[in-house]
C-alpha positions in Angstrom: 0.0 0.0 0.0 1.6 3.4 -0.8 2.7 5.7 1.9 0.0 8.2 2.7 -3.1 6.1 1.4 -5.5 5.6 4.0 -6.4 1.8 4.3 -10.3 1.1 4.7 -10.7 0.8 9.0 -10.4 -3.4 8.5 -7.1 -3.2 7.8 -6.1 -2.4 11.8 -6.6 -4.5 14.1 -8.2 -2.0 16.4 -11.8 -1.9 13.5 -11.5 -5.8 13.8 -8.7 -7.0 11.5 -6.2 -9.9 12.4 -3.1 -8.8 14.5 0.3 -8.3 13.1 1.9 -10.1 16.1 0.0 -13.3 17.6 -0.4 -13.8 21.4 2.5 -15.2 22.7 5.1 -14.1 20.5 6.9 -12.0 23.5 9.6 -13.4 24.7 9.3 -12.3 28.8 12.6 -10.9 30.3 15.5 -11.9 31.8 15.7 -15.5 30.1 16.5 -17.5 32.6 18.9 -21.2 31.4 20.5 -23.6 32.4 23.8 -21.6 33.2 21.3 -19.5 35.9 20.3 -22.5 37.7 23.6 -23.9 37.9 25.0 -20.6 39.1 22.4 -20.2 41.9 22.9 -24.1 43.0 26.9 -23.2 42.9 25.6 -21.0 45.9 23.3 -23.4 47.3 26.1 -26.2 47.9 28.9 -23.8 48.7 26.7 -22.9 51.5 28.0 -19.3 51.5 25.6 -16.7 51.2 26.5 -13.1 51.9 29.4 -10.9 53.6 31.4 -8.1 52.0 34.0 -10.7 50.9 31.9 -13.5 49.5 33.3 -15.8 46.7 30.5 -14.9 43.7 30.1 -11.1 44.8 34.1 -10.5 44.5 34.1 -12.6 41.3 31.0 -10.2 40.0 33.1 -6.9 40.6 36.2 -8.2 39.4 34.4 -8.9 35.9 32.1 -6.4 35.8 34.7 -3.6 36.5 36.9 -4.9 33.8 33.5 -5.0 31.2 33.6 -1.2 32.0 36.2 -0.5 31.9 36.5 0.5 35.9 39.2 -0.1 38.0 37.2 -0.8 40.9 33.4 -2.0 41.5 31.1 -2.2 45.2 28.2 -4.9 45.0 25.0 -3.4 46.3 21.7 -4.5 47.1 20.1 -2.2 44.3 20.6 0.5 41.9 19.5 3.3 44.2 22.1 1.7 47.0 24.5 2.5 44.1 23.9 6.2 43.7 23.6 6.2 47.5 27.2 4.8 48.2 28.5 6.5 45.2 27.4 10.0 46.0 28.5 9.6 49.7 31.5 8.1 48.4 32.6 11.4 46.6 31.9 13.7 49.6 28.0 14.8 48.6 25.9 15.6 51.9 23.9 17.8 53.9 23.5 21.0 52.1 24.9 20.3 49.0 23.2 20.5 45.5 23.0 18.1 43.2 21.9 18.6 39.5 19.9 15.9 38.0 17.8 15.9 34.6 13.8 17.0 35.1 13.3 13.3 32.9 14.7 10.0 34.5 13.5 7.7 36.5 12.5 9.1 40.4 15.5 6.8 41.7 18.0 9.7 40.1 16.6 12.9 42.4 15.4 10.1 45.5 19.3 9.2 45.9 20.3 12.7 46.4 17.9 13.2 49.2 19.0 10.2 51.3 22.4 11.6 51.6 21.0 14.5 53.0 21.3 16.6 49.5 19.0 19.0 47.2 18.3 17.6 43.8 18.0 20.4 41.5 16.7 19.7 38.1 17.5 21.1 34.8 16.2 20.5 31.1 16.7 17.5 28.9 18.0 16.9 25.3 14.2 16.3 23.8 16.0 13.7 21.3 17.9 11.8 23.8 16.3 12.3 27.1 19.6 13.4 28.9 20.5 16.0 30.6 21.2 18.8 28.2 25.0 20.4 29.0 23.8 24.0 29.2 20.8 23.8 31.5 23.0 22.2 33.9 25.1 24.6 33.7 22.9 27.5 34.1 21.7 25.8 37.0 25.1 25.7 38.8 24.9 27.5 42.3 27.3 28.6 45.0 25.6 25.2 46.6 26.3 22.8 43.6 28.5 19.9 44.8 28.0 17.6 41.5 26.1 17.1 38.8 24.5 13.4 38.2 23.9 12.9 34.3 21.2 9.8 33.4 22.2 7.8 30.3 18.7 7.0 29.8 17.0 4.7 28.1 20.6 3.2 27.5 21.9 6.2 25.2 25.1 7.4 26.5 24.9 11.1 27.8 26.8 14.4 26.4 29.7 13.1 28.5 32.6 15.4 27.1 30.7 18.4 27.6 29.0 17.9 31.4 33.0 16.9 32.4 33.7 20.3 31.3 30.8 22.0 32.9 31.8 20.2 36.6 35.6 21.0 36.0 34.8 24.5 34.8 33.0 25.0 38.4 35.1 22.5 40.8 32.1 19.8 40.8 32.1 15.8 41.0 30.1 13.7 38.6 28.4 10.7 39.6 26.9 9.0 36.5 23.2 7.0 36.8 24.0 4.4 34.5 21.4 2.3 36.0 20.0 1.5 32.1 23.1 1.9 30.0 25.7 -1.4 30.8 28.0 -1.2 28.2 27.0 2.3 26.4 29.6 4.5 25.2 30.7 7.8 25.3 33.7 8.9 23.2 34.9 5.3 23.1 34.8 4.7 27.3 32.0 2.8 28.5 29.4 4.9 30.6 29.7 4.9 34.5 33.1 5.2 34.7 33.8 8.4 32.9 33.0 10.1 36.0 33.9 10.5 39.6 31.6 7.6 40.0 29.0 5.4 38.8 25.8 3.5 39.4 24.3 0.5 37.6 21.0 -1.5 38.3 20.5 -5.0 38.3 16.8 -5.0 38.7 14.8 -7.1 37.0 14.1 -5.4 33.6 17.8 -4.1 33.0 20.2 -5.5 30.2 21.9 -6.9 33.1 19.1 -8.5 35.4 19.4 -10.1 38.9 15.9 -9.7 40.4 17.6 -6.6 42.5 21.0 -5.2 42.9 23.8 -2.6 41.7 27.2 -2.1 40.8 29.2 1.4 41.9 32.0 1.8 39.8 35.2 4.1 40.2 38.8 5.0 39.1 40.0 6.2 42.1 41.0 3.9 45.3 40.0 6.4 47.8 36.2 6.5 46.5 36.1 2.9 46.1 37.5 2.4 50.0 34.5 5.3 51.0 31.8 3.1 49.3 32.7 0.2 50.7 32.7 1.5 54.4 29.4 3.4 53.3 27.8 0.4 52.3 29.1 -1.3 55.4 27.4 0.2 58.1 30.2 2.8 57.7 32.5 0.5 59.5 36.0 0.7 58.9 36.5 -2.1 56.7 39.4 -2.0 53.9 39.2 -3.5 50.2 42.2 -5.6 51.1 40.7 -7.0 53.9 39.1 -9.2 51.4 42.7 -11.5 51.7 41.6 -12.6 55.3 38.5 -14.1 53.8 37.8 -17.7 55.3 35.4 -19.5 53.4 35.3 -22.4 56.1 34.0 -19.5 58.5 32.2 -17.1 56.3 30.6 -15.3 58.6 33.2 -14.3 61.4 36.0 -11.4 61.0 38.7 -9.9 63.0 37.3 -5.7 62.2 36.2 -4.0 65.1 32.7 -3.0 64.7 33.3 0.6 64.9 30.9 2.8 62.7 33.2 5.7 61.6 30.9 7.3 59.6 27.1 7.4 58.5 26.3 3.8 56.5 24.0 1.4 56.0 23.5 -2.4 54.8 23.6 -1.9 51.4 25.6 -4.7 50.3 24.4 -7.5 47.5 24.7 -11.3 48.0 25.9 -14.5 47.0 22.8 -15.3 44.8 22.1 -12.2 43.0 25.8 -12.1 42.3 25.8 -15.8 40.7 23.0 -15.0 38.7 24.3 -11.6 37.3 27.7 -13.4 36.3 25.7 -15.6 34.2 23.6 -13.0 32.7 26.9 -11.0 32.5 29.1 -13.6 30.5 26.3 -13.0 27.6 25.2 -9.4 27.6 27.7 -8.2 25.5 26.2 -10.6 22.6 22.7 -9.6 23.4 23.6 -6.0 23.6 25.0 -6.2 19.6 22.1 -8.0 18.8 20.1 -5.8 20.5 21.8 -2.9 18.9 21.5 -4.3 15.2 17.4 -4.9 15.7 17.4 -1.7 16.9 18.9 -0.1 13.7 17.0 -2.4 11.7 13.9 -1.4 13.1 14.9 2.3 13.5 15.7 2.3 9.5 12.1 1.1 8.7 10.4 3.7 11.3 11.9 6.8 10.1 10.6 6.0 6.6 6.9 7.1 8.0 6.8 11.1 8.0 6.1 12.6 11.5 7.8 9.5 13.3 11.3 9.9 15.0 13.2 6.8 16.4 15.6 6.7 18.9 19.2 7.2 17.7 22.1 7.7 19.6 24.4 11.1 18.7 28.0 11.0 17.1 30.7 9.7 19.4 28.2 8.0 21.5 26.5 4.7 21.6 23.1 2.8 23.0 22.1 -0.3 24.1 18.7 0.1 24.2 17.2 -0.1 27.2 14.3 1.2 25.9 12.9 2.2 22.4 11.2 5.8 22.7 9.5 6.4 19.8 8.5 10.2 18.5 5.7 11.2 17.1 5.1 15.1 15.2 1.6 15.3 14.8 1.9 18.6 12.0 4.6 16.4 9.4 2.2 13.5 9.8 -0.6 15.9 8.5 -3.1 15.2 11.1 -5.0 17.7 13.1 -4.1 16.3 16.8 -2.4 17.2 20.2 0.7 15.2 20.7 -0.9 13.4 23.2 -3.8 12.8 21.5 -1.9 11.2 18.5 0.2 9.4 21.0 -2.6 8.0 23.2 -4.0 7.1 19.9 -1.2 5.0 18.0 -0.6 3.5 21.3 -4.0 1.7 21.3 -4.0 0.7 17.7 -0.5 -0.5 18.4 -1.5 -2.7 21.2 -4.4 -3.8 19.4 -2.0 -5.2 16.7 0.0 -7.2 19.7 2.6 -4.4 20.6 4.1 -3.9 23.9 3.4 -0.3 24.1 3.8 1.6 27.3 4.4 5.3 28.4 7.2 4.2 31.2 6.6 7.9 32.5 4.0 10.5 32.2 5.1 13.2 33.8 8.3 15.3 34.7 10.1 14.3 37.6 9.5 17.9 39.2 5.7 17.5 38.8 6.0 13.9 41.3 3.8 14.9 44.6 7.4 14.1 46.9 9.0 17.4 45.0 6.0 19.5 44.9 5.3 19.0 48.9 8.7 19.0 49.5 7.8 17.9 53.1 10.6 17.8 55.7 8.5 15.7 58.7 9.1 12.8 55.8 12.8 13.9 55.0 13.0 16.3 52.5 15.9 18.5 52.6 15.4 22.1 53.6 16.8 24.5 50.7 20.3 25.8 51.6 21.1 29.7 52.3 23.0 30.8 48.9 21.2 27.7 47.2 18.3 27.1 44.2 14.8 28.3 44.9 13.1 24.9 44.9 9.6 26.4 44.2 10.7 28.0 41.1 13.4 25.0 40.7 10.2 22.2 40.9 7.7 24.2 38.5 6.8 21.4 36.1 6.3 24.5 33.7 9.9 25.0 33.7 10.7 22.0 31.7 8.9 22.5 28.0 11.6 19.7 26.5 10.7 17.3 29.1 7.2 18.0 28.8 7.4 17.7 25.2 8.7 15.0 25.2 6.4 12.8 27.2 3.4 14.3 25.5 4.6 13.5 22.1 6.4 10.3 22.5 5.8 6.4 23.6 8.1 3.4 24.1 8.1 0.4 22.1 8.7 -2.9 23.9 7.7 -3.1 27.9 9.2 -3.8 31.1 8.4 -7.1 31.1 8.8 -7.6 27.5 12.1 -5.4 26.0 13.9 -5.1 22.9 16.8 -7.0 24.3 14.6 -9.8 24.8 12.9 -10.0 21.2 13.7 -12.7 18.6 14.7 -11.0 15.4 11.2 -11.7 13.5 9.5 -10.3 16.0 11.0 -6.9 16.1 10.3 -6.9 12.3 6.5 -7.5 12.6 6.8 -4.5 15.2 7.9 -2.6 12.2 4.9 -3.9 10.3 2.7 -2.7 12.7 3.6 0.3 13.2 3.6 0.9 9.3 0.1 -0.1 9.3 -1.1 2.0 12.1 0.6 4.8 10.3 -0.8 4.8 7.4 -4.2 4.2 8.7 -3.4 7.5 11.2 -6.3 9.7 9.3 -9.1 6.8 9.5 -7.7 7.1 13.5 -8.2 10.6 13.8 -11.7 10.5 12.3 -12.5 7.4 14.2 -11.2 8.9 17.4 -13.5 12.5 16.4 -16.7 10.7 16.0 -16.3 8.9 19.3 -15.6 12.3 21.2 
């Protein structure tokens, strides 16, 4: 059918035509083998379960380090625990001010607040999602202690240029790489192009372990801070790790002597196992995620008024997540953003899709940031500081806005790209095509109903 025609309404799914994509085509995320099982039962019969120094968490940030390129890496017991340790790690407290992008994820700004920080948000890049270079800049203050870049949806963010920012004005960056393992910036994987860096092992990341994260550093000093942090800050060294006894696992000679603030954030023995068989293939999922990705990006951009995700020179994406963008004036229909959105999302899960928003609004707009109440532990604003109430005005964000009103993601949480056998990202391409083409018949469908 030529591009532009509009097909008679039988020929979506959503007027009562057959689906592109059958039930049960979705493969369901992570894929659990073989490998998994034995790596959990490893566990099982060592009969070792947890402890700073534990066999298969030492084993997982030895090798995941060295996939990042890192020189060091702190098991935790989830992503946020990650950005928690690392930001402690590199000095970030009470009073300080932390930049973090208006779009991500509420782990990102919540982090910042359990170290006793401000988050302070700024603009995004509308293609990328990630924090845009000169609205963090512009929202430096005399308070600003580091900015935290988001690498979201997988793509790598404007690395070289937030490095300069934070040198430019004496500031540490702590990266939220929580979605991007293995995404690059400038040829050095994400996460450890900072001061520090944070990785998720949740349940629908590339990497999956149920729960968990990795911090990740260069320097010895931060690495030794996030390890005390995550110990109860307890004076406990990286090289202790050579008086490990596997016969008594669970006994030590350290005094237990909290030095500084801490808590028990550390991983354990299964969620490590598991992760270092997930890990030994995510580098071969990641390129065959990346190459359905293109394909599938090649095939979308065909269709006027639709943007797919692509990832800028010098930097790379593993897709985490496929945002799609829709322009409602170069597809030549008379709709909002969200309307067309909300619309081409239900015809696309009538054809069998996984179509979700994953956000709908800005982080500033969350109820936590605009009550900003301190009897449940949010940070009073700092003298010399951001004003928060002009800081957390939703309406400060238009590229944020713009681009959850005018966007939707392809794939689900429980169902992701990564996941996907090759034919069925192709009849995602199908489907979309369809819906596309049959976007006028929608609009007039969706006009008589209102």
């Amino acid at each position: 059918m030529a591009a532009g025609k509009n097909p008679p309404r039988a020929d979506l799914a959503l007027f009562g035509a057959t689906p592109v994509l059958p039930s049960g085509a979705h493969q369901v995320w992570p894929v659990v083998t073989d490998e998994e099982r034995r790596a959990v039962a490893r566990v099982l019969d060592r009969g070792i379960l947890s402890g700073p120094f534990a066999p298969e968490s030492r084993a997982l940030e030895e090798e995941f380090a060295r996939f990042v390129g890192a020189k060091h890496a702190v098991l935790t017991h989830c992503g946020t625990s990650a950005l928690v340790v690392a930001l402690a790690a590199a000095g970030v407290g009470a009073g300080d001010e932390v930049i973090v992008p208006s779009y991500s994820f509420v782990a990102t700004p919540l982090a910042v607040t359990q170290v006793g920080a401000i988050p302070v948000f700024a603009d995004v890049d509308i293609a990328t999602g990630c924090l845009d270079p000169e609205a963090a800049r512009t929202a430096v203050t005399a308070r600003t202690r580091a900015i935290m870049p988001v690498h979201m949806h997988g793509c790598a963010a404007d690395m070289t240029s937030l490095v300069e920012v934070a040198r430019a004005r004496g500031l540490v960056v702590v990266e939220d790489a929580a979605q991007a393992h293995g995404a690059e910036c400038a040829g050095r994987c994400v996460g450890a192009i900072g001061a520090a860096g944070g990785f998720s092992l949740q349940s629908s990341k590339n990497l999956s372990a149920g729960e968990g994260g990795i911090m990740v550093t260069n320097e010895q000093a931060l690495a030794e801070a996030a390890n005390a942090v995550r110990n109860f800050g307890q004076e406990l060294s990286l090289a202790d790790a050579t008086e490990f006894n596997p016969k008594r696992p669970l006994d030590g000679s350290r005094a237990l002597d909290s030095r500084r603030v801490g808590s028990m954030y550390r991983g354990n023995e299964m969620m490590a196992a598991f992760a270092r068989a997930q890990l030994a293939r995510l580098r071969e999922r990641t390129e065959r995620c990346q190459r359905n990705a293109e394909r599938l990006s090649r095939a979308l951009v065909e269709l006027p008024g639709v943007t797919p995700p692509h990832a800028p020179p010098g930097r790379s994406s593993v897709y985490h997540k496929y945002r799609v963008h829709l322009d409602p004036a170069r597809a030549g229909v008379d709709l909002s953003p969200r309307r067309l959105r909300d619309l081409v999302m239900q015809a696309l899960r009538a054809e069998g899709l996984e179509v979700v928003l994953w956000q709908s609004v800005s982080l500033p707009a969350q109820t936590v940031f605009q009550r900003r109440d301190p009897s449940d532990g949010f940070p009073g604003s700092a003298e010399g500081g951001t004003d928060l109430s002009a800081n957390y005005d939703p309406a400060r964000y238009p590229r944020t806005n713009a681009l959850l009103d005018g966007s939707l993601v392809l794939f689900s949480q429980s169902c992701p790209l990564i996941a996907q056998p090759d034919e069925v990202v192709d009849r995602y391409a199908q489907a979309f095509a369809r819906v596309w083409q049959g976007r006028t018949a929608l609009a007039e469908w969706a006009a008589r109903r209102s």
